[in-house]
N, C-alpha and C positions, 0 to 999 in steps of 0.2 A: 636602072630599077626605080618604080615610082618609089615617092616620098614611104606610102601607104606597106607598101611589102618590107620596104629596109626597116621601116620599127616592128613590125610583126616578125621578123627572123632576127632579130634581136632582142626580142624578149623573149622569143622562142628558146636561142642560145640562152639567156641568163636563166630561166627555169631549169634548162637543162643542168645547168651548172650547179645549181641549187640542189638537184635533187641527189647530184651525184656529192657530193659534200654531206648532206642529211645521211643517207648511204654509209660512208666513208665512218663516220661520227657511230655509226649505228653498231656499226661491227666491232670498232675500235672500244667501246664502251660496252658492250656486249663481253666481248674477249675478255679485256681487261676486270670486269667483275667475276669472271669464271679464273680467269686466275687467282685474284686476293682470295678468292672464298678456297680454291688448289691450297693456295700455300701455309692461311694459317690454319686449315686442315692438317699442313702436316707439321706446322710450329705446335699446334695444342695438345699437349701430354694427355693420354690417357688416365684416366681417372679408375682407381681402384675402385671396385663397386660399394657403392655405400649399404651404411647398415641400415634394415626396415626403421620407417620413422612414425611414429604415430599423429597421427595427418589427420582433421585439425589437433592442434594442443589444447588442453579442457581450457572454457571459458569461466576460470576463476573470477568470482564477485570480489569486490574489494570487501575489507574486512569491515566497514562498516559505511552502508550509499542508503541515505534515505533520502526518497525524491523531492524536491522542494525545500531542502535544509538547510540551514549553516552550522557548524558548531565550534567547540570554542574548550583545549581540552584544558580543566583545572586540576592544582593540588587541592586537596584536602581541606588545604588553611584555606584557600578563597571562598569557601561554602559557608558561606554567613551563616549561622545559626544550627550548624553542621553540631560541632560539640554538645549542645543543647537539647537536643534533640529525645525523645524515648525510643532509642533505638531497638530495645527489646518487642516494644511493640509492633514495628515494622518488622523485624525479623518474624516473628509469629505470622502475619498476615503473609510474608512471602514465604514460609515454612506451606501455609496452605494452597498456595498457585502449584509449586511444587509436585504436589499429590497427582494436581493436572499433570502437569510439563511431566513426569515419571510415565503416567496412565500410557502417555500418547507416546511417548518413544519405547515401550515395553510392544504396545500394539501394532506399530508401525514403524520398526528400525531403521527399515530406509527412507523413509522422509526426513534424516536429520537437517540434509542441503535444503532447510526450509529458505523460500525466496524473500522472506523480509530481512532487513537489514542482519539483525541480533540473530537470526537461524535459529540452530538449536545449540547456542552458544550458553541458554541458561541450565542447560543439561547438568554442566561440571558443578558450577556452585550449588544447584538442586540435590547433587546427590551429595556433597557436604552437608549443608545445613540440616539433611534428613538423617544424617548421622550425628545430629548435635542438638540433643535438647538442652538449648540453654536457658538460663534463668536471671543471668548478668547483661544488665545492659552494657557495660563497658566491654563484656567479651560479646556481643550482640553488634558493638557499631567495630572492634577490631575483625570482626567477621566481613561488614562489608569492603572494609578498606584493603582488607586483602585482598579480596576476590573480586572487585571493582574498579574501578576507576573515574573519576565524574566526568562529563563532558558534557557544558551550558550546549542548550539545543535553540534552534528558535528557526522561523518562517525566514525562507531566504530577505535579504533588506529590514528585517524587522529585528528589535533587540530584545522584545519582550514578548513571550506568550501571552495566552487568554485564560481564564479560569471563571467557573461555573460549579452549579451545585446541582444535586438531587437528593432526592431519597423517596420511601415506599409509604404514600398514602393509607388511612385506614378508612375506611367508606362503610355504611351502611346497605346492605343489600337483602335482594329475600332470593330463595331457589326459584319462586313461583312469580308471574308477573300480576300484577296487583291495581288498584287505580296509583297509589304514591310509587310505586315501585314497579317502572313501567319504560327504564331505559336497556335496552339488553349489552349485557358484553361479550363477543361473539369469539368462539374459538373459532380455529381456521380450518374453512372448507375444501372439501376433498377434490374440488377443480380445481384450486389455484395453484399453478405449477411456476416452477423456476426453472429456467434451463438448467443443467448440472446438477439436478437436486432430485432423488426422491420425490414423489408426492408424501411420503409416510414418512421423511426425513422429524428427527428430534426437533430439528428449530433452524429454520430457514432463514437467507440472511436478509440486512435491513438498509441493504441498498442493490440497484437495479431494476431491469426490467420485471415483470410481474405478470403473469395470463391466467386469462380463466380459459379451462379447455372444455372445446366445446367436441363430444364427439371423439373420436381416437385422434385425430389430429390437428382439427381446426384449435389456431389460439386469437385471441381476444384481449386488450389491455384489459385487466380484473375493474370492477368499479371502483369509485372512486367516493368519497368522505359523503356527499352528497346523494351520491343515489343510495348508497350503503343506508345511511339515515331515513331516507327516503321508501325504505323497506327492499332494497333488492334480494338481499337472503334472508326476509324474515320468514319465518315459519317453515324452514328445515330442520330444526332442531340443532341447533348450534349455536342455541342462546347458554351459555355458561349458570350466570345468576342475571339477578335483574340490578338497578341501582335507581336514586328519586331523579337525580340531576344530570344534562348532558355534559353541564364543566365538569361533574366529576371523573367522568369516563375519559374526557379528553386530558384531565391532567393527570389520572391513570394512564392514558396512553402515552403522555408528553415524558411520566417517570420512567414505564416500563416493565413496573409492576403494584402489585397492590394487597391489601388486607381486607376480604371484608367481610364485615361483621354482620351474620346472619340475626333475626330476629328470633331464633331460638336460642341466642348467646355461642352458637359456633361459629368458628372464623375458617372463609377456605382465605388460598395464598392461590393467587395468579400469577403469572410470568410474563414477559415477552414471546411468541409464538412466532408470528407469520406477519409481512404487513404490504398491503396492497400495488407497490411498487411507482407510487406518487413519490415525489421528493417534499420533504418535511418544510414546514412553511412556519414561521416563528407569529404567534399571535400576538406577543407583545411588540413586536417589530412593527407590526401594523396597525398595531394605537399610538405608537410612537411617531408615524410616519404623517399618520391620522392628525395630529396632534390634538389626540384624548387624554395621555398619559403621558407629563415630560418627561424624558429621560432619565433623570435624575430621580425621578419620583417610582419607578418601574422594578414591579415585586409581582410573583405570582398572586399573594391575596390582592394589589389592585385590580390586576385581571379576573382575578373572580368576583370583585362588590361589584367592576361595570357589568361583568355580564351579569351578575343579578338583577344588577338595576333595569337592563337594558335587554329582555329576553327574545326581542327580534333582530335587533342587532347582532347578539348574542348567533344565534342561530346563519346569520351571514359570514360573522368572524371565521366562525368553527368552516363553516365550509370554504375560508379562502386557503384552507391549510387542507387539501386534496389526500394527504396521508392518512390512513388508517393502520391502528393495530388490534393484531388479532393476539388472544394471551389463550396459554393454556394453563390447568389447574394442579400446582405441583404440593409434593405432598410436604408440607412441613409444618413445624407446630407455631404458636405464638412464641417461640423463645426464638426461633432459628431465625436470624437474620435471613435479607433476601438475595437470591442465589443468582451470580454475575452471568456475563454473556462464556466467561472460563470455565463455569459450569462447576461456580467453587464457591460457599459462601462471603457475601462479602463484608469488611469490616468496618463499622463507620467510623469514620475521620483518618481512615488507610487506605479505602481502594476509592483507585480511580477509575474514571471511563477514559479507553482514550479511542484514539484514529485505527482501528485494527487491519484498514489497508496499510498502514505503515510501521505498526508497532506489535511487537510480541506479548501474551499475556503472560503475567509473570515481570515484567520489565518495573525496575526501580526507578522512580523519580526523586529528586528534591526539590521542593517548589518554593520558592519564596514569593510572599504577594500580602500585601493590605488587606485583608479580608474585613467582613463585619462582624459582632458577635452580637449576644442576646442582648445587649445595649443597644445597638445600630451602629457603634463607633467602628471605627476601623482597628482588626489590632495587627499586630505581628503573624504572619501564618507563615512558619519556618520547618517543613518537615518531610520525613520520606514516605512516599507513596508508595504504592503497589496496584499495577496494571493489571484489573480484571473483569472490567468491562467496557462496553460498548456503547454509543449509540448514533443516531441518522445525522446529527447535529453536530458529531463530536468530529472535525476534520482538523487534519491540520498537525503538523509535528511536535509543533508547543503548545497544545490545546487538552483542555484537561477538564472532568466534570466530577467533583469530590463527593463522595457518596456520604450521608449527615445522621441515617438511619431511615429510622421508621417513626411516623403520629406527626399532630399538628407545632411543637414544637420545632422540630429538623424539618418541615418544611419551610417556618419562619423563616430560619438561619439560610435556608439551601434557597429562599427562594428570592433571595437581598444578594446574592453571589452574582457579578458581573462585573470581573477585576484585571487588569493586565497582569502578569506574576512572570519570574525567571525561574526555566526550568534548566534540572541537573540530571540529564540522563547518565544512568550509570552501570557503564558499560564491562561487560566480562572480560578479566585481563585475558582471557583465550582470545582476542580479539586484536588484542596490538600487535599493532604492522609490523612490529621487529620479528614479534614472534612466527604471526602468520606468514612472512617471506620467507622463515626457512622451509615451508612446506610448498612453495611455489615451482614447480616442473621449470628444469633449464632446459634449454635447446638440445637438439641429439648434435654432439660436435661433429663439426664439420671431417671428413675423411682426408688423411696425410694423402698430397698426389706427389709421383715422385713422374718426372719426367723419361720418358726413352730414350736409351743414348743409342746414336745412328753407329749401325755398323762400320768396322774400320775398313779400307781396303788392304790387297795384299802389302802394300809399303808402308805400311802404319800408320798414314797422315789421314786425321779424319776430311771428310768431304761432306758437306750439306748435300743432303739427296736433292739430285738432278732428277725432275719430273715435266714432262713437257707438259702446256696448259693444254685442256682440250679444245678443239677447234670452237671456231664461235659458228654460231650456227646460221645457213647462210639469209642475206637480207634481200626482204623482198621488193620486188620494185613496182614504187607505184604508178598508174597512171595518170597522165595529165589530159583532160581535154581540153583543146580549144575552141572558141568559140569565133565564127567570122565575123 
């Protein structure tokens, strides 16, 4: 036989060989798996039927997740200036959030699982306190201590908060526009929609997108600081009153609300209303940046002698800040303080603005921070707060904007405020984890399995049941070509 034929029939044989092995392996691992899976089929006790389980289990919130936080829980005694404090006053101011927080769980019972941290956690001590008119400040701060707990808050990495001031302008204005009285303040128009909102909604909110609808569907980004100025809604009739000055409007709009004084000696009260859906642009931030105003030197009346000084400049500042607000005209006298984003009046040197994506109104602070006072000096600011408003500016877990009243006075004070401070949020004992874990769903217990006992034969010795495997199923043979 040539050379050429005896390696060809010999590789011919070892292919063959191979296949028949591949084969051999095939079936034997075939079988072999139809057995293990036979037999511990018949090792695995039947399981009694389990009980209905409720499938998923509710996604409990922790008892208190606010995003972006750290916190820090204290006694009593670590609250510096804690004792000191007029806590009767603060109870009063949180006795009126109250009236809210009651309103809204009377109207809407099932929205208690509100999704911010605190829920509707201030419910319990809201209906105490409205059963308690007190008059003692000692039984006033044993009132929070009960019902409380402190827990220092602050921006994840950070150990101290921020702290700011405001309060409600008084401005001169006429009903009619005038040559001196020729700035308009515009309530808000009947095209600018929010998603999720009413058009006819009481007070739409002050972050987000923002459209003017054009048409039954088309929308449009609303205008912006600029064109607004520029006349885009002038002469629909949705000029409020008139006022002489554009700072004055913009630092009504920078407050939130305002007083002003008619030239027949009546005063109306505007609000906050609606705002064009720009994000808020800080003007002192950009004379600082500028370096027009140093830091250190930086107060709302500086911002207002340069823009006097400076009335085209003035005019480019205002429009680096793209936000607009629109107020509407609410009814209140000259005595009544002005009326928070809680829809409560609010109290000067007790309510706060705070982050209302993150924080409940109604919620307690204790703030400690170096503030300034009508001297310029810094003094002590040691006291508890109450969360009942808002604004564009105001973010952030330890961030806080003290409300100083109303007139040129409390704007002085409010407008010298740009302080670090530690805050004490304080937290409703319905909230501690010992107690909120005993309302936490355990697992449905697992069901008792009791295994099968194999029947005996006639002679009593038990015997493992004998099952043959089932056949493996047979293997297919492949073909091989070769090639000459």
């Amino acid at each position: 036989m040539a050379p050429e034929a005896r390696i060809k029939d010999a590789l011919k044989n070892c292919a063959t060989a191979l296949c028949a092995g591949a084969v051999a392996l095939s079936s034997f691992s075939l079988g072999a798996e139809a057995a293990r899976r036979h037999y511990h089929a018949q090792q695995r006790p039947e399981a009694a039927d389990p009980r209905p389980r409720a499938l998923p289990y509710p996604n409990l919130a922790l008892p208190l997740e606010i995003p972006g936080a750290q916190y820090l829980p204290l006694a009593w005694s670590d609250v510096v200036g804690w004792s000191d404090d007029d806590h009767l006053s603060a109870y009063k101011a949180f006795r009126v959030s109250c009236r809210s927080i009651a309103a809204q769980r009377d109207a809407a019972p099932e929205s208690k699982a509100e999704s911010k941290a605190l829920g509707a956690s201030l419910s319990e001590p809201c209906r105490i306190a409205r059963s308690l008119d007190l008059s003692d400040g000692a039984r006033a701060k044993a009132f929070f201590e009960e019902h409380f707990s402190p827990l220092r808050i602050s921006r994840l990495g950070e150990a101290d908060g921020f702290v700011t001031g405001y309060y409600e302008p008084v401005l001169d204005g006429s009903r009619t526009q005038t040559d001196v009285y020729n700035v308009p303040i515009y309530r808000r128009a009947s095209n600018l929609f929010v998603r999720g909102f009413k058009q006819d909604s009481a007070s739409l909110p002050n972050k987000g997108p923002v459209y003017r609808k054009i048409g039954r569907r088309k929308l449009v980004p609303y205008y912006d600081r600029g064109e607004i100025e520029d006349g885009a809604i002038a002469g629909r009739g949705l000029e409020i009153c008139w006022l002489k000055d554009p700072t004055d409007l913009l630092f009504a709009q920078i407050q939130g609300s305002a007083r002003i004084r008619m030239e027949d000696g009546a005063t109306i009260r505007i609000n906050y209303d609606a705002y064009n859906g720009y994000p808020y642009t800080a003007v002192g931030r950009i004379l600082i940046e500028r370096g027009i105003i140093p830091k250190e030197e930086m107060s709302m009346q500086k911002i207002r002698d340069w823009m006097a000084q400076n009335p085209d400049g003035a005019k480019e500042l205002r429009r680096q800040n793209r936000s607009y607000i629109f107020f509407r005209e609410v009814n209140l006298s000259d005595k009544d303080e002005a009326v928070g984003a809680q829809g409560v009046p609010l109290t000067a040197g007790r309510s706060i603005a705070v982050d209302k994506a993150l924080h409940v109104y109604g919620t307690p602070f204790f703030i400690q921070a170096g503030l300034p006072t009508d001297d310029r000096r810094s003094g002590a600011f040691r006291r508890l707060m109450i969360a009942q408003d808002t604004g564009s500016a105001i973010v952030g877990p330890a961030r806080a904007d003290i409300y100083y009243g109303a007139g040129d006075e409390a704007g002085k004070i409010a407008g010298r405020l740009r302080n670090p401070g530690m805050f004490a949020l304080l937290m409703p004992r319905v909230l501690d984890p010992v107690v909120a874990g005993t309302a936490m769903p355990l697992p449905t217990p697992r069901p008792v399995v009791t295994a099968k006992t194999p029947a005996k034969p006639a002679n009593g010795t038990a015997r493992p049941p004998t099952t043959k495997p089932p056949p493996a199923p047979p293997a297919r043979r492949g073909r091989i070509r070769w090639h000459a």
